[in-house]
C-alpha positions in Angstrom: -64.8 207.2 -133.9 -61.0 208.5 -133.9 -58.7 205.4 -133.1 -56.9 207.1 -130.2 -54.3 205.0 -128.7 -51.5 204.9 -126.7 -47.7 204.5 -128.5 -46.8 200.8 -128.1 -43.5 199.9 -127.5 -40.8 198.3 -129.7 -40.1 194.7 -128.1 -37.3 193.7 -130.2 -33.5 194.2 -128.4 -33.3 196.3 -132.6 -34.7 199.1 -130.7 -31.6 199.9 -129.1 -29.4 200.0 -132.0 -32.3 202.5 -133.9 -33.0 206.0 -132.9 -36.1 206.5 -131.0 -38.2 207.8 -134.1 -38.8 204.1 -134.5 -41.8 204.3 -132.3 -45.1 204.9 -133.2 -45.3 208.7 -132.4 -42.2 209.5 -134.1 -42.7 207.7 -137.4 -45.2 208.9 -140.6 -44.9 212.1 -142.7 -45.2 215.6 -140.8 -46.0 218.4 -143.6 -44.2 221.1 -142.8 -41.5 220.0 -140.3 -38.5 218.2 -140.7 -38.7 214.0 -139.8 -34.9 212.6 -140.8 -33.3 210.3 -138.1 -32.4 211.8 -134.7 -28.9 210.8 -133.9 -28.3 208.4 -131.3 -25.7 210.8 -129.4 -24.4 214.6 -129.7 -21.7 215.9 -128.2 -24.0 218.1 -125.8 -25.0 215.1 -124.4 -21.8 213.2 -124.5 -20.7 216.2 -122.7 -23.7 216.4 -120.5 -23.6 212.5 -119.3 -19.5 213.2 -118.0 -20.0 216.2 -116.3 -23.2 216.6 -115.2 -22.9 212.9 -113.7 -19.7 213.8 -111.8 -22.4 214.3 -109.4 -22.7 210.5 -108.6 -19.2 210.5 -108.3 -19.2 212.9 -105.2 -21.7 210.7 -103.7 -19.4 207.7 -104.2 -16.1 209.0 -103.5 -17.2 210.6 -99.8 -18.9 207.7 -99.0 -15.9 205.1 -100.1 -13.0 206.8 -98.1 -14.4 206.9 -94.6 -13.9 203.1 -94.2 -10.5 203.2 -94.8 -9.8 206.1 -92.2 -11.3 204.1 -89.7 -8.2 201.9 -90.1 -5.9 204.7 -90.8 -2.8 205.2 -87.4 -2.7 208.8 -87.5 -6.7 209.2 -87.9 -7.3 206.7 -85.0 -4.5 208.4 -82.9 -6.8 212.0 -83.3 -10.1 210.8 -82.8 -10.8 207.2 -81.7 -10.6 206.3 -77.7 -7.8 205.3 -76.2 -7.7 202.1 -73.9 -5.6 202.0 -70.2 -2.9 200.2 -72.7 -2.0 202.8 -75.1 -4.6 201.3 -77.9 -6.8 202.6 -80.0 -10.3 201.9 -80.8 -13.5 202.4 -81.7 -16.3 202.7 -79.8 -19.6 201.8 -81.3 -21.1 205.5 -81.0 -18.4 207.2 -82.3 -18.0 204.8 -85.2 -21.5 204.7 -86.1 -21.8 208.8 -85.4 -18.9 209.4 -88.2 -20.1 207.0 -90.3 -23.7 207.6 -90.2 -23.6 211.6 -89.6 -23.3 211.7 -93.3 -26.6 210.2 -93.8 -28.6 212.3 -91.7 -27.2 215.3 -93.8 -28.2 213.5 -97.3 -31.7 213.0 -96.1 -32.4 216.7 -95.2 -30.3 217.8 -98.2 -32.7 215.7 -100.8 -36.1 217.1 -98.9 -34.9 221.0 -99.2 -33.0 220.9 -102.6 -36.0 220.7 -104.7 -38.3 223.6 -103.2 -35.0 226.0 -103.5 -34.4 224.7 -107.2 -37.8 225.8 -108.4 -36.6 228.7 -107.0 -33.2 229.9 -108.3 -33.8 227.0 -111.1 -31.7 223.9 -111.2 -28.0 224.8 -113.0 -27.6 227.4 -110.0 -29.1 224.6 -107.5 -26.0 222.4 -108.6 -23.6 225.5 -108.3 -24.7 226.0 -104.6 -24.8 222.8 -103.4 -21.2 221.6 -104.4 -20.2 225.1 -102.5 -22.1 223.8 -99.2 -20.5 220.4 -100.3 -16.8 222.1 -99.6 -17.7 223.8 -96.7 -18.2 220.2 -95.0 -15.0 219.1 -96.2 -13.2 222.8 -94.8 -14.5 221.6 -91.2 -13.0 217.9 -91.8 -9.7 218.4 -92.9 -9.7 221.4 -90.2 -9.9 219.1 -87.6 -7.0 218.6 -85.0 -8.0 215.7 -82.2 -11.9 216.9 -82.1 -14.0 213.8 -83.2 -16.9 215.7 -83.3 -15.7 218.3 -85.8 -15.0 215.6 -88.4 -19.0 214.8 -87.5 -20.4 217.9 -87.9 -18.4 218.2 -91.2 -19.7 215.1 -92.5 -23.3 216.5 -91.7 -22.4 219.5 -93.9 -20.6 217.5 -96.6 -24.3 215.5 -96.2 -26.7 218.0 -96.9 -24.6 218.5 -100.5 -24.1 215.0 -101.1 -27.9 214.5 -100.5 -29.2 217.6 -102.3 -27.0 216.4 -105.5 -28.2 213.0 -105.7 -31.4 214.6 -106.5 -31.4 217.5 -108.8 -28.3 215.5 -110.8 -30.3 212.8 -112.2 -33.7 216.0 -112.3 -31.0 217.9 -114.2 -30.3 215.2 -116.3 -34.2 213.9 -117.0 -35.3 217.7 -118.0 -32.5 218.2 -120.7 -31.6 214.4 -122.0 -33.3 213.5 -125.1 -35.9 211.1 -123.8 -34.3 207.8 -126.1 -30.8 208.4 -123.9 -32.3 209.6 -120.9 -31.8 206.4 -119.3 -28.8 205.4 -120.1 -27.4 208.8 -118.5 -29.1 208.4 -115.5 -27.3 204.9 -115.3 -24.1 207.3 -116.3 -24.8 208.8 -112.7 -25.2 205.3 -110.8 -21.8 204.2 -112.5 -19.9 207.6 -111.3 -20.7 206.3 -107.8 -19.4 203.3 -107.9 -16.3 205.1 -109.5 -16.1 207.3 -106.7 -16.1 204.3 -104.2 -13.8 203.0 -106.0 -11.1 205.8 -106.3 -11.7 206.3 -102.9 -10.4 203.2 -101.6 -7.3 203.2 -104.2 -6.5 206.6 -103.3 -6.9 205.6 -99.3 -4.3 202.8 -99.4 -1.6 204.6 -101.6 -1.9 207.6 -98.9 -2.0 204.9 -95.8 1.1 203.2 -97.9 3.5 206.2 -98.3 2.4 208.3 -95.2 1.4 205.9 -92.5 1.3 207.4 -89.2 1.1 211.0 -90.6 -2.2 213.4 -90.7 -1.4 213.0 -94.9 -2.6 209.6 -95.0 -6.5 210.8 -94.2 -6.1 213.9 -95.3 -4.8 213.5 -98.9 -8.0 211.6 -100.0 -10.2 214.0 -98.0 -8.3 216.9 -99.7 -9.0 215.3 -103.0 -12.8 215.6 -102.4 -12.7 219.0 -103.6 -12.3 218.0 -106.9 -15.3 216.6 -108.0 -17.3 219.3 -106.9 -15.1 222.0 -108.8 -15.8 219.8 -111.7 -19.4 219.5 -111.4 -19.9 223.3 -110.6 -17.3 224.7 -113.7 -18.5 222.1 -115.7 -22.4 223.4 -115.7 -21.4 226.8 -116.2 -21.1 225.3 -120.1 -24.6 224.3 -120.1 -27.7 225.9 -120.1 -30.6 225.7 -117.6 -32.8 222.9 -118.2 -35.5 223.2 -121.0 -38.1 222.4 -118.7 -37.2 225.4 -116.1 -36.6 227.5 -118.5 -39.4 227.7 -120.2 -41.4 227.7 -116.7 -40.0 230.9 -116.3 -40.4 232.2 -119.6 -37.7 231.9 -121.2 -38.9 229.7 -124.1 -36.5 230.4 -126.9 -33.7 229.7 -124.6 -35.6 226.2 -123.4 -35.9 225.6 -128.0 -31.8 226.5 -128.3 -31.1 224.3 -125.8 -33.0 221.3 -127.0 -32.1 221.9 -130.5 -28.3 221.4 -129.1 -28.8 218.3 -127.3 -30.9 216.9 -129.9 -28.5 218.1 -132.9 -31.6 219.3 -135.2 -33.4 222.3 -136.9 -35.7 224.5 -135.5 -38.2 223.3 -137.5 -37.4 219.4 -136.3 -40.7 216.8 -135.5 -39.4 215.5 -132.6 -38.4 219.1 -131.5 -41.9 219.8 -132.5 -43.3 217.0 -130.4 -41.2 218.1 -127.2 -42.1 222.0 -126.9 -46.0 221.3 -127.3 -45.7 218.5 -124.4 -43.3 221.3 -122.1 -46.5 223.9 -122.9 -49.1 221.5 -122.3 -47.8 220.6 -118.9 -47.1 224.3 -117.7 -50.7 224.6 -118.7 -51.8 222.3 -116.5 -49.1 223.5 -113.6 -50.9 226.4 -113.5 -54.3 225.2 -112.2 -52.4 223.2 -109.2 -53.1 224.6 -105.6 -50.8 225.3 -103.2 -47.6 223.5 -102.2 -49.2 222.0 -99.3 -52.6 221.5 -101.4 -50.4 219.5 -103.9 -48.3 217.4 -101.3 -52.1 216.2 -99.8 -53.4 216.0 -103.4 -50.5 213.8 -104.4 -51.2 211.1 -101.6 -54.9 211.4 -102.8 -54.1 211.0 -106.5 -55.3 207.6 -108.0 -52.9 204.7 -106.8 -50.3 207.5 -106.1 -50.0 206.6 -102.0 -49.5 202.2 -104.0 -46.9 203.6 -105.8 -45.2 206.1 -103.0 -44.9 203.7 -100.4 -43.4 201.0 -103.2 -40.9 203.6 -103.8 -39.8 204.3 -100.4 -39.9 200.3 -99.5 -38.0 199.2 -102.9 -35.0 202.4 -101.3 -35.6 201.0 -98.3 -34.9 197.1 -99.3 -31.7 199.0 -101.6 -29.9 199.6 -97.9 -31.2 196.6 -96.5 -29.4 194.0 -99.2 -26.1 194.7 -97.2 -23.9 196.3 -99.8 -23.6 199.6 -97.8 -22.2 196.9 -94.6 -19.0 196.0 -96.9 -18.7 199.3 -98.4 -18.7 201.4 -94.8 -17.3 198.6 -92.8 -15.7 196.6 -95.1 -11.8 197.1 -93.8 -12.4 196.9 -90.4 -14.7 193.3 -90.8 -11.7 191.9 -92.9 -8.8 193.2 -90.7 -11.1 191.0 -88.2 -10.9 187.8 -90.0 -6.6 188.2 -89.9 -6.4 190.5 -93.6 -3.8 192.4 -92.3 -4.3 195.1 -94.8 -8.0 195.3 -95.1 -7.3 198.7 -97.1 -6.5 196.1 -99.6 -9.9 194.1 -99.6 -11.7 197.0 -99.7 -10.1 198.2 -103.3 -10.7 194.4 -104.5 -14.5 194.7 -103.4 -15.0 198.3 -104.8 -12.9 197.5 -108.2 -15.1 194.7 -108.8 -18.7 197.1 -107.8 -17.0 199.2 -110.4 -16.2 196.8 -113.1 -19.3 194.8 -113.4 -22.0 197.7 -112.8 -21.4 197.9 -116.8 -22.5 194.6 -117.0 -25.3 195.5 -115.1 -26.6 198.4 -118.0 -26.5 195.4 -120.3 -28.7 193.0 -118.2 -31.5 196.2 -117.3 -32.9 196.3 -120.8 -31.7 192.4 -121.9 -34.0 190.7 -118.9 -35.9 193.4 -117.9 -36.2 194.7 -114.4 -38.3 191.9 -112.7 -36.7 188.7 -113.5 -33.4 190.9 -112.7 -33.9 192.3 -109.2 -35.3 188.8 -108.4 -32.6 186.9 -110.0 -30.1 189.2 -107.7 -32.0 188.7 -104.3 -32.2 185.4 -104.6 -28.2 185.6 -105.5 -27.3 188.0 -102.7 -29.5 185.7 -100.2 -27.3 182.4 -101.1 -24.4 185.0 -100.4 -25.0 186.0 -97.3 -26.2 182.7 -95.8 -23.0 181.3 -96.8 -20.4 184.3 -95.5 -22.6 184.4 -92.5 -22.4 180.7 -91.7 -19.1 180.4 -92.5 -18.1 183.7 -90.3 -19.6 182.4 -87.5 -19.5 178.5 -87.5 -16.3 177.7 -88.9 -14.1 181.2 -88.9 -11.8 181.0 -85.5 -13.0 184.9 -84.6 -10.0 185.0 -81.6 -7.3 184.1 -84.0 -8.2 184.2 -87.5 -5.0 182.8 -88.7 -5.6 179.7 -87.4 -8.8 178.9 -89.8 -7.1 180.6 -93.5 -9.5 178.8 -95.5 -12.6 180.4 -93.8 -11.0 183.9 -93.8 -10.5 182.7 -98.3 -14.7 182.0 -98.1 -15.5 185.1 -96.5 -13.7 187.4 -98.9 -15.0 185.1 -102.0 -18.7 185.1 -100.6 -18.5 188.9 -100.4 -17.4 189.2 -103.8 -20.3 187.2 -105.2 -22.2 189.3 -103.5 -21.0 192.6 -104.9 -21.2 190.9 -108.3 -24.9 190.1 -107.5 -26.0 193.6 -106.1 -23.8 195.9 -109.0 -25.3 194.5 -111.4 -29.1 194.1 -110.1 -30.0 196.3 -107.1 -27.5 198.7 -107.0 -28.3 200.6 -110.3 -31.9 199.3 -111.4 -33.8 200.8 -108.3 -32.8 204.0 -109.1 -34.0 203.4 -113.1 -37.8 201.7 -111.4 -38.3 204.6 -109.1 -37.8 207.2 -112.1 -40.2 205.4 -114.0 -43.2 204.6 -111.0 -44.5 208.3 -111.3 -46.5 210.0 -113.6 -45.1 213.4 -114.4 -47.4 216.0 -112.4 -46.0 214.3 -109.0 -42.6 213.1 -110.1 -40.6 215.9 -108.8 -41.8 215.4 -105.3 -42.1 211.8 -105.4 -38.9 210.9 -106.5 -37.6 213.2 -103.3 -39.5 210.6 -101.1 -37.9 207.7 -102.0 -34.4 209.0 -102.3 -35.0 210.5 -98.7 -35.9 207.0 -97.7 -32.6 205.5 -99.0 -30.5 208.1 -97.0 -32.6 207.4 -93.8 -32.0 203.5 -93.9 -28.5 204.1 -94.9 -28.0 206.1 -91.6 -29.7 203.6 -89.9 -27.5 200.8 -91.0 -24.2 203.2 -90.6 -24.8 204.0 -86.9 -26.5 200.3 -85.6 -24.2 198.3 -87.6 -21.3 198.2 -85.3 -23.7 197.8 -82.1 -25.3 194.3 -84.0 -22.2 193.1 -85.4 -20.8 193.2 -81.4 -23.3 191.3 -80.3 -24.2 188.7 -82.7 -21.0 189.1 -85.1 -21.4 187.2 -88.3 -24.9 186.6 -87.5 -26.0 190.3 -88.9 -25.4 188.5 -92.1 -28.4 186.3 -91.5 -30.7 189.4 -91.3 -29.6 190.8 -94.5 -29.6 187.3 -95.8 -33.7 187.2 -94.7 -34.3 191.2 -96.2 -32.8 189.7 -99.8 -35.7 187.2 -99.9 -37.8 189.5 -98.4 -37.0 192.3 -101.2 -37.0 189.4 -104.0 -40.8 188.4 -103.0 -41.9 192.0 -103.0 -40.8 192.5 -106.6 -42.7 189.5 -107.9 -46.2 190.7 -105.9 -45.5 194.4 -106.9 -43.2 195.4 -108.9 -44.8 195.7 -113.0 -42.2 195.4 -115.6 -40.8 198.4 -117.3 -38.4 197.2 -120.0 -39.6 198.6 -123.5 -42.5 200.9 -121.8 -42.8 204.4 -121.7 -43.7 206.2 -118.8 -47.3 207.0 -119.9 -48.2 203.2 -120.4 -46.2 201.9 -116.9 -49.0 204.7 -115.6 -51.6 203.4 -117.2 -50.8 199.8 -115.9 -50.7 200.5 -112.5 -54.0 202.7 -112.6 -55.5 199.8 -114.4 -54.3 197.2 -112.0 -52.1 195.3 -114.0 -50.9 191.8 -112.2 -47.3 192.7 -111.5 -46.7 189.1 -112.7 -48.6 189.5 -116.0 -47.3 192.9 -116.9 -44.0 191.9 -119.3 -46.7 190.4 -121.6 -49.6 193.0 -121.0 -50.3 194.8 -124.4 -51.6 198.8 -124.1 -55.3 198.7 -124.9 -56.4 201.7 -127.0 -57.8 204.4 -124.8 -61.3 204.6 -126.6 -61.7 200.8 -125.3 -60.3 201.8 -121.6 -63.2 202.8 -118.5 -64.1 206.6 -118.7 -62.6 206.6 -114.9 -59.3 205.1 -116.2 -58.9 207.6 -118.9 -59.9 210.0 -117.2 -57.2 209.6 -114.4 -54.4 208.8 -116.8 -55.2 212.0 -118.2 -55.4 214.1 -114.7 -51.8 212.7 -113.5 -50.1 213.2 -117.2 -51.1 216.4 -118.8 -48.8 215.7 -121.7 -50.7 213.4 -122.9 -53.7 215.6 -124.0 -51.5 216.9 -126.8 -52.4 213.9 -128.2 -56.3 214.8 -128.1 -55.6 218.1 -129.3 -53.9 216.8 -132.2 -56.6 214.4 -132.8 -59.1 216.9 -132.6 -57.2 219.2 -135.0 -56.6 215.9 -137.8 -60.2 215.2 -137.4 -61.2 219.3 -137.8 -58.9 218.9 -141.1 -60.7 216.1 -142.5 -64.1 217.6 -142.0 -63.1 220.9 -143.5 -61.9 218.8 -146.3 -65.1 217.1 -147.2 -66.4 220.9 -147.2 -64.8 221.8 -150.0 -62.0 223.7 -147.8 -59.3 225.2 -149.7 -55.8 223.8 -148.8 -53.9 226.7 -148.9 -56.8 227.8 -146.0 -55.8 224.8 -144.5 -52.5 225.1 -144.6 -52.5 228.5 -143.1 -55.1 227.6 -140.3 -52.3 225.0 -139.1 -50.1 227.5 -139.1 -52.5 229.2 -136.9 -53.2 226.8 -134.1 -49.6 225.9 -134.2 -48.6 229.3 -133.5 
């Protein structure tokens, strides 16, 4: 009987200092094909993780400046309502409409960008999307005194942001070697929190030199144009991904490009390894149905609806920890407790989203995701209890100067709670949702859950200001409860990733691994699985029967062998099947 198995992982932390040829699949001698060292990083993908990812950063800048124009004189002047006084404010519809329009846009934009990148493939995807990006920002900085306008072109600017938050990181998966693929997509999660970040330095230095003037909005809104133009120059020096290209038939140009962002020869293992899994899968692509067949087939697929509603609730719990109420809201809730420049606050609280999201890449693979996320909404939960009891019990909410301390405990509590969410939350969602899905449903998965995160996030944006007016520090409370909430659902469902690959994550949650047992669960060889479980591992990751076919050509070797089979006839029937 051949002794099939699964690769097992590599627990020790080594593993990250060693290329990935370390596992099992990549070691043992390969006549015929090249088996040195893959190197750890090229320039393509140096290259590749900066520009590529400047994606994220659009997401984070557009979303970080529009709480400081809130605040802004000469943007209030334009487009807030006017009370019998001569003052400005806000109402709670037209607040939550600006803020929230954006979201609505993101949502639609990450259901519609993958059908029309399968179509004009993704490099040309990106290209399009930054251009529809633009247009949104055209109709923002266009606007006059028409609060609507700057709505509408949030909507627009929405549909790009959305649609690149998708096929960025897709972009990214179908070109990164896989033993760096991670670590670019948490490239992409740390350009947003650069862009939030930027945003809100860039929105007090225009506030601070031209106060009262249409350049202290419309500078940082003007600067949104730059990211984009990056991101769409920038991946006119790439190639199209690998993956599409070979879909399409251009196969020497998918082998070119993967021999660049791997750095090795044609004639490479690993390069090897990676075409045959690319052809096995178009293989199996091309006995799939129908779009609609396949969106109906993927809810059938074993444990797929488990694993799709996981998705969309773990996106949904992201929103619901309460970052996204600092980060939109943030410099109007601390101008409320007497910060007179709340600008200010709001550069402290994105800085420090910024800073320690790096030490959130350590932690991901150090602790693993489990003990992380539940370490963080346990954190964030103490957080808001405390800034919530403190902003409503002790903070004087008429005159804030006259309780300073409280006003001290709010901003603190809030940075604790950035701290928490930056380094747990905020990027490792996006790392457990990549790795939930086996690869025949991925794509259209993945587009679920991110769709998800956009409609909560619109949600939040547009009800926030109505709750906080009518319970005020209270709201914190509710986020306080979804952080214990989100915290309890990770132990009961969640199975730990760290040191897995995707095929044996699969395999545990078609097996019905105990989330709780799952960091010590060791892969069973597949001969010693159920027929049924094999069988539907096999269905959902057609890559995986290279490994049979391999298997079946060792074992066809062997027997020629003991037949007195010449090796040079050997030699030249590998050459063969390989061909």
């Amino acid at each position: 009987m051949v002794n099939w198995k699964l690769s097992n992982p590599v627990a020790d932390w080594k593993r990250r200092r060693e290329s990935e040829e370390k596992t099992s699949k990549w070691t043992g001698e390969h006549p015929g094909y090249d088996t040195t060292p893959l190197k750890r990083l090229t320039m393509a993908t140096f290259w590749m993780g900066i520009l590529i990812s400047m994606g994220g950063f659009v997401f984070g800048y557009d979303t970080g400046q529009i709480s400081g124009f809130l605040e802004m004189a000469d943007f209030k002047r334009r487009f807030a309502q006017q009370h019998a006084n001569g003052e400005y404010y806000w109402s709670n519809v037209r607040s939550g409409l600006i803020v929230a329009l954006l979201s609505i846009g993101t949502l639609f934009g990450a259901l519609i960008a993958a059908p029309i990148a399968d179509k004009i493939g993704r490099k040309f995807s990106v290209i399009f999307w930054c251009a529809i990006f633009s247009v949104g920002i055209i109709v923002q900085i266009a606007a006059t005194d028409k609060w609507y306008q700057i709505m509408m072109g949030r909507f627009v600017a929405g549909l790009g942001v959305g649609a690149l938050s998708l096929l960025v990181p897709m972009y990214q998966a179908e070109t990164a070697p896989r033993h760096v693929r991670g670590a670019l997509i948490s490239a992409y999660q740390l350009m947003i929190t650069f862009g939030i970040f930027l945003a809100a330095v860039f929105n007090y230095g225009a506030e601070l030199h031209q106060s009262g003037k249409a350049a202290s909005w419309q500078i940082t809104l003007g600067l949104s144009f730059v990211p984009p133009a990056i991101l769409g120059a920038g991946i006119l020096l790439f190639s199209e991904t690998p993956r599409f290209d070979y879909r399409t038939g251009n196969k020497e140009r998918a082998k070119q490009t993967m021999m660049k962002v791997y750095g090795v020869p044609e004639n490479h293992w690993a390069l090897h390894l990676e075409m045959e899994e690319i052809r096995i899968k178009l293989e199996a692509e091309a006995t799939k149905g129908n779009p609609i067949q396949e969106w109906i087939g993927m809810w059938k697929a074993p444990k797929m609806a488990y694993r799709l509603v996981l998705g969309m609730a773990l996106q949904m719990f992201q929103q619901l920890t309460g970052a996204n109420y600092f980060f939109y809201y943030g410099a109007t809730i601390f101008t409320g407790v007497g910060i007179k420049n709340g600008l200010v606050t709001q550069m402290i609280l994105n800085g420090i989203n910024f800073g320690v999201t790096f030490y959130g890449l350590y932690i991901v693979e150090h602790y693993g995701r489990r003990k992380s996320l539940m370490a963080g909404s346990l954190w964030m939960f103490i957080c808001f209890m405390i800034f919530a009891s403190v902003g409503h019990f002790v903070l004087d909410r008429d005159n804030p100067e006259n309780t300073p301390k409280a006003s001290v405990a709010l901003i603190c509590f809030a940075c604790f709670f950035i701290f928490g969410f930056a380094t747990t939350w905020g990027p490792m969602i996006w790392t457990i949702c990549g790795e939930l899905y086996p690869s025949r449903y991925r794509a259209k998965a993945m587009a679920l859950s991110t769709a998800s995160n956009w409609f909560w996030n619109f949600l939040l944006g547009f009800f926030s200001p109505f709750i906080t007016s009518a319970i005020d520090f209270r709201y914190g409370y509710v986020f306080a409860g979804c952080n214990l909430l989100a915290g309890i659902g990770i132990y009961l469902f969640v199975i730990e990733g760290q040191g897995r690959t995707l095929e044996e994550i699969d395999t545990m949650y078609l097996m019905g691994v105990k989330p709780w047992e799952s960091a010590n669960w060791v892969v069973p060889d597949l001969d010693q699985m159920s027929g049924k479980v094999r069988q539907r591992l096999e269905e959902t990751n057609p890559e995986l029967a290279i490994h049979n076919e391999r298997t079946a050509n060792s074992t066809e070797t062997e027997h020629e062998k003991a037949q007195g089979g010449s090796e040079e006839g050997l030699h030249e029937k590998r050459k063969n099947m390989e061909a």
